[in-house]
GUSEGU-942783 format. One record per residue (C-alpha): residue number from 1; chain; z, y, x. Coordinates in steps of 0.1 Angstrom, whole numbers. Layout:
REM residues N
i=NUM&ch=A&Z=Z&Y=Y&X=X
...
END
This chain:
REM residues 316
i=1&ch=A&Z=54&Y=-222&X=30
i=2&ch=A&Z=67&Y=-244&X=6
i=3&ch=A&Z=54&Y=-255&X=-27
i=4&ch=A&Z=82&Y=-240&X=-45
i=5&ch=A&Z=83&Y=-205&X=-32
i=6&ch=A&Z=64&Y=-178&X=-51
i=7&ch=A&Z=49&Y=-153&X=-36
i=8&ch=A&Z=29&Y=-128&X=-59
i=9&ch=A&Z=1&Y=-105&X=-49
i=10&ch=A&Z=5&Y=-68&X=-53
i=11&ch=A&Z=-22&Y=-41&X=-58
i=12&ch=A&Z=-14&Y=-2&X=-43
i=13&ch=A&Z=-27&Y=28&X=-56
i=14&ch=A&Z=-65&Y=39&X=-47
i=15&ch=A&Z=-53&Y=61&X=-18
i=16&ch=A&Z=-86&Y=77&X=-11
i=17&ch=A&Z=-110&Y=101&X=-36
i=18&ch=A&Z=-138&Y=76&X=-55
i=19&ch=A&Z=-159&Y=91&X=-84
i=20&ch=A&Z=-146&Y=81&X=-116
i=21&ch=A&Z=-171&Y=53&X=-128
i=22&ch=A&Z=-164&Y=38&X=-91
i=23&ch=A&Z=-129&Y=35&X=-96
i=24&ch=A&Z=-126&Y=23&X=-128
i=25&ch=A&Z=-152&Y=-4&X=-124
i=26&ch=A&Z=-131&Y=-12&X=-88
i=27&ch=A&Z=-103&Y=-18&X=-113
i=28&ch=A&Z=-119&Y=-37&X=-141
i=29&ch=A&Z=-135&Y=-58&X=-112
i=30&ch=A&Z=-96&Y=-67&X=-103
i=31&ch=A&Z=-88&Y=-75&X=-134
i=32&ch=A&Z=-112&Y=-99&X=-144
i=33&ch=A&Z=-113&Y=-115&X=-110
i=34&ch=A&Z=-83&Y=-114&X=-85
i=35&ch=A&Z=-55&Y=-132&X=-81
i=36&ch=A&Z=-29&Y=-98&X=-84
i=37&ch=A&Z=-2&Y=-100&X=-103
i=38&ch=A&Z=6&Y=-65&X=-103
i=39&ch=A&Z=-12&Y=-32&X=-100
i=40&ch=A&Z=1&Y=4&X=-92
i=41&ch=A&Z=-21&Y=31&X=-104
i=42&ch=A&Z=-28&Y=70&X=-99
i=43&ch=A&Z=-30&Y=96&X=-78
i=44&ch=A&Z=-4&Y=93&X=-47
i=45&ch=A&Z=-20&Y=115&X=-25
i=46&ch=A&Z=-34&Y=150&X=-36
i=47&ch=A&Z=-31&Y=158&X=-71
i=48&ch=A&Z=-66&Y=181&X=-71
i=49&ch=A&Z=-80&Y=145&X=-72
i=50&ch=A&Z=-62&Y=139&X=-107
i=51&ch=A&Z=-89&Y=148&X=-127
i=52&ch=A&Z=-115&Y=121&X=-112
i=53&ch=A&Z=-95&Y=94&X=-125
i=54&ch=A&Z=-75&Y=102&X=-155
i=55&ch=A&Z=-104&Y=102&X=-182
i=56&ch=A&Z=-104&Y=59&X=-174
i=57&ch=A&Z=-70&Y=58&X=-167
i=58&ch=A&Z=-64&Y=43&X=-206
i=59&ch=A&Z=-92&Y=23&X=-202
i=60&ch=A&Z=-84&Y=5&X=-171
i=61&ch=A&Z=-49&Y=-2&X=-181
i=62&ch=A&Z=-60&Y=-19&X=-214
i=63&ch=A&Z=-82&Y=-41&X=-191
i=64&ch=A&Z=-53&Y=-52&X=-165
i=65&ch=A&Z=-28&Y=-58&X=-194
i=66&ch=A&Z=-53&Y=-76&X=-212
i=67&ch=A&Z=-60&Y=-103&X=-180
i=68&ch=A&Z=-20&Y=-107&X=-179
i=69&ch=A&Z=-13&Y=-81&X=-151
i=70&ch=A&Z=16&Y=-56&X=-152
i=71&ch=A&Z=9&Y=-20&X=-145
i=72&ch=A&Z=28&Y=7&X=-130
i=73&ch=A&Z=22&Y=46&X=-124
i=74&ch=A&Z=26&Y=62&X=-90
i=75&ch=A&Z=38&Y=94&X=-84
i=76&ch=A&Z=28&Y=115&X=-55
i=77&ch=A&Z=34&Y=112&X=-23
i=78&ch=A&Z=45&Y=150&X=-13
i=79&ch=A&Z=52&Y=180&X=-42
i=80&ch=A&Z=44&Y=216&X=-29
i=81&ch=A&Z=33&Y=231&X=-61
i=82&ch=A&Z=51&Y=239&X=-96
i=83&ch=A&Z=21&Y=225&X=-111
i=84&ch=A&Z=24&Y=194&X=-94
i=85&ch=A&Z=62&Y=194&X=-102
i=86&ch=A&Z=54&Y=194&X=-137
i=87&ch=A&Z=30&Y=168&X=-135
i=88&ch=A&Z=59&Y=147&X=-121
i=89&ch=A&Z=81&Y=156&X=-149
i=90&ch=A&Z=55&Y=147&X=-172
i=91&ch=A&Z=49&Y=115&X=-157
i=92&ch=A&Z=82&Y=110&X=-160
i=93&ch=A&Z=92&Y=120&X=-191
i=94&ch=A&Z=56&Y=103&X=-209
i=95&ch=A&Z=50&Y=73&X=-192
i=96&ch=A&Z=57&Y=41&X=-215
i=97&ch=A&Z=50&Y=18&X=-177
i=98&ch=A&Z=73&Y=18&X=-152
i=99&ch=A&Z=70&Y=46&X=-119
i=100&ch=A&Z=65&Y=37&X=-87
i=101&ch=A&Z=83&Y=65&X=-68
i=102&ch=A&Z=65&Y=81&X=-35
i=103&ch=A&Z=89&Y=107&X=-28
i=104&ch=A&Z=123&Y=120&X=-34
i=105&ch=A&Z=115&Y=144&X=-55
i=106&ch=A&Z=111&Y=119&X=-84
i=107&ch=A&Z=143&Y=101&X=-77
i=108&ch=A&Z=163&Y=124&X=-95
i=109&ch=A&Z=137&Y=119&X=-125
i=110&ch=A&Z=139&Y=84&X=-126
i=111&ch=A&Z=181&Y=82&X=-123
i=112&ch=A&Z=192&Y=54&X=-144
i=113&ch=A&Z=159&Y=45&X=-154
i=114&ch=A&Z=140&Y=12&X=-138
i=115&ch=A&Z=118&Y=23&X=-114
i=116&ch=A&Z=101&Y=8&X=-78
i=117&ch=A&Z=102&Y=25&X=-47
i=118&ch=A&Z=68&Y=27&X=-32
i=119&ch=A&Z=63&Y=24&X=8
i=120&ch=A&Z=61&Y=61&X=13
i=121&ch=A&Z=98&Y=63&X=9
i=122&ch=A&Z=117&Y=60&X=41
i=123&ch=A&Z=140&Y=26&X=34
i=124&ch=A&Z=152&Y=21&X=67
i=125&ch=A&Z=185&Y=-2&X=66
i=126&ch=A&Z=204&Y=-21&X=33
i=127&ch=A&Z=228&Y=9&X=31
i=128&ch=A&Z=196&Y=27&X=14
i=129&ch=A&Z=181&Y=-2&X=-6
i=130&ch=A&Z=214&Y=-6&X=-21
i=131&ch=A&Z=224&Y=29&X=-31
i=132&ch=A&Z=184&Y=35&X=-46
i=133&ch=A&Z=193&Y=-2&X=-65
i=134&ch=A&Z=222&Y=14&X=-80
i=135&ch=A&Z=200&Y=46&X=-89
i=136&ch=A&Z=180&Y=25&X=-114
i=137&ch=A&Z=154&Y=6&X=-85
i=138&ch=A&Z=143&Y=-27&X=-95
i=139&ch=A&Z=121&Y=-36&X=-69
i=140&ch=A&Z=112&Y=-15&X=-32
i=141&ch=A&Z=80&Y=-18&X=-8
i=142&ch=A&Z=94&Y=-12&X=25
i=143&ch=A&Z=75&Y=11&X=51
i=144&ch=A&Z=50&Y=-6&X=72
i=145&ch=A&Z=63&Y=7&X=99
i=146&ch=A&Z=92&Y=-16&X=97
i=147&ch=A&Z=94&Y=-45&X=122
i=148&ch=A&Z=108&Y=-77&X=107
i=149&ch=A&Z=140&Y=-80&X=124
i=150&ch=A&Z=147&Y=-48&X=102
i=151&ch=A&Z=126&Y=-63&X=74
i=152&ch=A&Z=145&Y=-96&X=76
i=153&ch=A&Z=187&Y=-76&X=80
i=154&ch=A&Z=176&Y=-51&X=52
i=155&ch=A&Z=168&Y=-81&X=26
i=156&ch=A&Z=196&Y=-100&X=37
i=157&ch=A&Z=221&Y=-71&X=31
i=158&ch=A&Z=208&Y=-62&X=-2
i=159&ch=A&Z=214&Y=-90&X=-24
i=160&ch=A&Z=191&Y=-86&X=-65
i=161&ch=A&Z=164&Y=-66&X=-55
i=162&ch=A&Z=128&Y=-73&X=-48
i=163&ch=A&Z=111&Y=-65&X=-20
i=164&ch=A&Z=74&Y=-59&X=-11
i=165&ch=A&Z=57&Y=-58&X=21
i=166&ch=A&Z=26&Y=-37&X=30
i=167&ch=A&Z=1&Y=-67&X=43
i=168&ch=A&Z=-32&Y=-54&X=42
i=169&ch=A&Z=-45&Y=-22&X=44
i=170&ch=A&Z=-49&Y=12&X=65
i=171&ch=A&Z=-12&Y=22&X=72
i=172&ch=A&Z=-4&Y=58&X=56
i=173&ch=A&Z=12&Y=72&X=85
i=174&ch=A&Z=17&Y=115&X=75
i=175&ch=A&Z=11&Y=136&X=45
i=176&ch=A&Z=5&Y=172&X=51
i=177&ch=A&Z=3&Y=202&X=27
i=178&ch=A&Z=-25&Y=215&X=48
i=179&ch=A&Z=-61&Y=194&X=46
i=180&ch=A&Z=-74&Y=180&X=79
i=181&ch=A&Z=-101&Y=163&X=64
i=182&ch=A&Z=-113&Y=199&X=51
i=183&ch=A&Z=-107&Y=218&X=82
i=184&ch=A&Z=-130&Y=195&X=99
i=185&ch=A&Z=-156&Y=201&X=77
i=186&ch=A&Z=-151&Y=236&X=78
i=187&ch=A&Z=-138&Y=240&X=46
i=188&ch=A&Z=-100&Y=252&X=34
i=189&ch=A&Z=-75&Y=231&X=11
i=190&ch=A&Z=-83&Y=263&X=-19
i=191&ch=A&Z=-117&Y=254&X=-13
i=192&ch=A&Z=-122&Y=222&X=-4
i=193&ch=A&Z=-152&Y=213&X=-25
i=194&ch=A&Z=-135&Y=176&X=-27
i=195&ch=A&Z=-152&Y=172&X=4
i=196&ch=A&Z=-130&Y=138&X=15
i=197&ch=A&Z=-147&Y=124&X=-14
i=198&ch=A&Z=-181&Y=120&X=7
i=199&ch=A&Z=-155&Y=97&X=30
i=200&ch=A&Z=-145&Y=67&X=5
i=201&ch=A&Z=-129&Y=48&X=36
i=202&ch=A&Z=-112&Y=80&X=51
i=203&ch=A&Z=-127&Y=98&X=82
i=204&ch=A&Z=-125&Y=84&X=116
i=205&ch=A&Z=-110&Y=104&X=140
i=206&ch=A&Z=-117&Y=100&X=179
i=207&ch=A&Z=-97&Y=103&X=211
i=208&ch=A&Z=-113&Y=125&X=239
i=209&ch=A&Z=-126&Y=95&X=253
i=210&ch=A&Z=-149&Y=84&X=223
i=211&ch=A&Z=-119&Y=58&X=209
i=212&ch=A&Z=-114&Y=53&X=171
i=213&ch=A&Z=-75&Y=69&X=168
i=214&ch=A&Z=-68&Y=76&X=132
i=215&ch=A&Z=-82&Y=83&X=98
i=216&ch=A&Z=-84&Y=115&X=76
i=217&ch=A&Z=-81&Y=109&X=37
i=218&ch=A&Z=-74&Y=143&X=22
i=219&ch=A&Z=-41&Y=158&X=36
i=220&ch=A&Z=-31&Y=122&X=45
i=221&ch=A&Z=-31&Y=107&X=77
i=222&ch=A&Z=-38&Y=68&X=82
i=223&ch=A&Z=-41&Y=42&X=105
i=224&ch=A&Z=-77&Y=34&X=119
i=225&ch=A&Z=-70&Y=-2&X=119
i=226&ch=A&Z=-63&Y=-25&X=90
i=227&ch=A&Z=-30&Y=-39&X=88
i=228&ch=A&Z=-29&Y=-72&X=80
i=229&ch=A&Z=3&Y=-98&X=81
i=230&ch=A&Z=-17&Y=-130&X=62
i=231&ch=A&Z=-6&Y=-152&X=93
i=232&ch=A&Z=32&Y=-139&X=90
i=233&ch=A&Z=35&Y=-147&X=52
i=234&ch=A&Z=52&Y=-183&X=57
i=235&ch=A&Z=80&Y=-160&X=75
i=236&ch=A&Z=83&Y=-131&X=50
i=237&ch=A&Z=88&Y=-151&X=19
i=238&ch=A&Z=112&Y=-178&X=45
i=239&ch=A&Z=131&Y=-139&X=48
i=240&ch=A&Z=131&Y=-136&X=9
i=241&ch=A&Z=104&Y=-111&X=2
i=242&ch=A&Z=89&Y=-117&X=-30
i=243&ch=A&Z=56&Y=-100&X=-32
i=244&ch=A&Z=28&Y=-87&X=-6
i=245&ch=A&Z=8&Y=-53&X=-18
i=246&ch=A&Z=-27&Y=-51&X=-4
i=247&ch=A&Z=-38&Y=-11&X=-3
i=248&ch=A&Z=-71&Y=-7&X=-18
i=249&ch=A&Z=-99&Y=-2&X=11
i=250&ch=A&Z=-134&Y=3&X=4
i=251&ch=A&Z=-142&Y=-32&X=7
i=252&ch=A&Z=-145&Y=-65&X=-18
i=253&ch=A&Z=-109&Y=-62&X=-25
i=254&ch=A&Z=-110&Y=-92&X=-47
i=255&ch=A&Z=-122&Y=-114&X=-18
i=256&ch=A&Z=-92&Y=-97&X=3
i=257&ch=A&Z=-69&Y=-108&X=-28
i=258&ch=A&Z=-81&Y=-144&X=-27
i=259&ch=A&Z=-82&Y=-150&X=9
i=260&ch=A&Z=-44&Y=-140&X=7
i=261&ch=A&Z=-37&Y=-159&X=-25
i=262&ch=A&Z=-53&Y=-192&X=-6
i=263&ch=A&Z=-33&Y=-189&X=26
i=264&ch=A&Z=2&Y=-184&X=6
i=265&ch=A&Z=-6&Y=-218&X=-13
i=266&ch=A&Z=-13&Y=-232&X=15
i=267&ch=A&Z=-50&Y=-241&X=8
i=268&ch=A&Z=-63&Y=-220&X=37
i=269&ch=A&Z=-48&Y=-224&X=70
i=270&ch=A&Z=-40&Y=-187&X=84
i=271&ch=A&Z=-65&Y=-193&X=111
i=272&ch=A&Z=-93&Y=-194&X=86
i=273&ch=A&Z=-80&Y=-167&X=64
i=274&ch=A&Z=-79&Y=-141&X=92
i=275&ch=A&Z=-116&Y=-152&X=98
i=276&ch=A&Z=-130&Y=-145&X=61
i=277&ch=A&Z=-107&Y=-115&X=61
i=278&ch=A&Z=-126&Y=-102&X=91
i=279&ch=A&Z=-164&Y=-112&X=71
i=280&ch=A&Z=-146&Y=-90&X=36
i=281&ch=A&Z=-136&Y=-60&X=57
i=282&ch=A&Z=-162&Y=-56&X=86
i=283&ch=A&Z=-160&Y=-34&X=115
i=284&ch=A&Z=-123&Y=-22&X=110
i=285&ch=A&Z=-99&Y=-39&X=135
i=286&ch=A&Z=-67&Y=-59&X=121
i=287&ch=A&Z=-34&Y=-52&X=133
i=288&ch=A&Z=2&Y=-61&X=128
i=289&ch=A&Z=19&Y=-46&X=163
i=290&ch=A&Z=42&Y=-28&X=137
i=291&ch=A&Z=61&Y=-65&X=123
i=292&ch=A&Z=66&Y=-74&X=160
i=293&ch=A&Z=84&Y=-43&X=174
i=294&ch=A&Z=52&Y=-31&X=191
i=295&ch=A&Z=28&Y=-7&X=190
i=296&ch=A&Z=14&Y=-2&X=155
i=297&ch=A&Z=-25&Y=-7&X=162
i=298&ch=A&Z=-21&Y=-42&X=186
i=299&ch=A&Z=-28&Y=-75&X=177
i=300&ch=A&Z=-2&Y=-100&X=180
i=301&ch=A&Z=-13&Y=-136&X=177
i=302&ch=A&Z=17&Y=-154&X=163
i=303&ch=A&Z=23&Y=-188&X=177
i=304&ch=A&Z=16&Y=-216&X=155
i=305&ch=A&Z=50&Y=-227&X=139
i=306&ch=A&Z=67&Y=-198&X=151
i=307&ch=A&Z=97&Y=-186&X=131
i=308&ch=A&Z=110&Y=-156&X=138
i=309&ch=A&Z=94&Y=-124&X=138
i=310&ch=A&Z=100&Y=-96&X=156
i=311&ch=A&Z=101&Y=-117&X=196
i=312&ch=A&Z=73&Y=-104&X=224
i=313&ch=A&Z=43&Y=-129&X=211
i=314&ch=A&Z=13&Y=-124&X=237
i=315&ch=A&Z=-13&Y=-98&X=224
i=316&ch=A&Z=-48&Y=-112&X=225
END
């Protein structure tokens, strides 16, 4: 990577249910210590979780503006409710920060307004990226699922707007209006007694055979491995993405952030990053199968010097 690119550091949304105190001091802790340059914040995934969060929601802003970083609002990720359609017409219609939109349903909101499209949005090819920049989108995360030859046409094709990758993080794969994560407590969505909030990592889910498969976090389901492209970013800012967004795990996020931060300045060889980042999120498995066309939850070990993404690398 070379010393003149600039590649910025992202912060998602909290995607799981923390008590309030946690998740505001999670933030002030970014704040004062990581090297993000930007931070998305509220409730993406069930809005029952709102009311957790929004009494430090001021608060925690004040503190990230006041270390330099720029905020944004998220919206959620699927509406099934008038109440929560009015919540994202409030958002909407009150928010002096920019939205980060997480499903269509806002898009018509935000029309002719600057706005960012958040990974949860299916942006699959330039035709998309284009006609969402024309909208009023200033800057898109694309899904994780994406491999980078798409990753690499997609930025290529759609000339002014900045793109985000998803490089660290369990990968939100489904959002569901029913609760899995109550059901297996025996519990109902109604009556759910906030019952994911006793899982502030999400709930492991096992194959017949005793295997680690997925995670649970509310009606959302996620990837049991952590995906993590720190040895691919010399290729994705070489494509012209401008930013990586690290999802918040319950881990020390800001030594995630500044194992990242060392490898795209080239202080930290990718070698050793992946080896802290393996000490600052312990017994989750990294992946990256997605970036190379393969299956979501393998290992690819990237070739030293290698330059294009996407090819059959041998899976260690």
């Amino acid at each position: 990577m070379s010393a003149t690119t600039h590649l910025s550091l992202s912060l998602g949304p909290v995607l799981y249910l923390w008590d309030g105190p946690k998740w505001r001091d999670f933030y002030f802790r970014i704040a004062d210590e990581a090297p993000i340059e930007h931070v998305t914040l509220g409730e993406a995934v069930c809005s029952k979780r709102l009311h957790f969060i929004e009494p430090h929601v001021a608060e925690v802003i004040e503190r990230l503006e006041a270390a330099g970083k720029k905020v944004s609002l998220a919206s959620l990720a699927l509406v099934t409710l008038e109440r929560e359609s009015q919540l994202v017409r409030g958002l909407v219609r009150d928010s002096i920060h920019p939205i980060e939109a997480n499903d269509l349903s806002a898009l018509g909101l935000l029309t002719g307004k600057p706005h960012s499209i958040g990974p949860l949005i299916n942006v699959y090819n330039a035709a998309t990226a284009r006609l969402l920049a024309s909208r009023g989108a200033t800057s898109i995360c694309l899904p994780p699922e994406l491999p980078m030859a798409s990753v690499r046409e997609i930025v290529r094709d759609a000339p002014g707007v900045a793109f985000e990758i998803f490089g660290f993080g369990r990968v939100p794969l489904a959002i569901s209006a029913r609760c899995a994560h109550a059901r297996s407590k025996g519990l109902v969505k109604d009556n759910c007694q906030f019952i994911c909030g006793d899982d502030s990592d999400g709930l492991i889910v096992e194959t017949l055979d005793r295997q680690p498969f997925l995670v649970l976090n509310g009606v959302q389901t996620m990837s049991h491995t952590c995906q993590s492209l720190l040895q691919e970013l010399a290729h994705l800012t070489a494509a012209g993405i401008s930013r990586i967004r690290l999802s918040p795990q319950d881990c020390d996020m800001v030594a995630v952030a500044r194992i990242y931060e060392a490898v795209a300045a080239g202080r930290t060889s990718a070698a050793e990053g992946l080896e802290r980042l393996v000490l600052a999120y312990p017994g989750v498995p990294l992946s990256n199968g997605f970036h190379y066309g393969q299956t979501g939850a393998s290992w690819i070990a990237a070739p030293v010097g290698a330059a294009e993404g996407g090819k059959q690398w041998r899976t260690s």
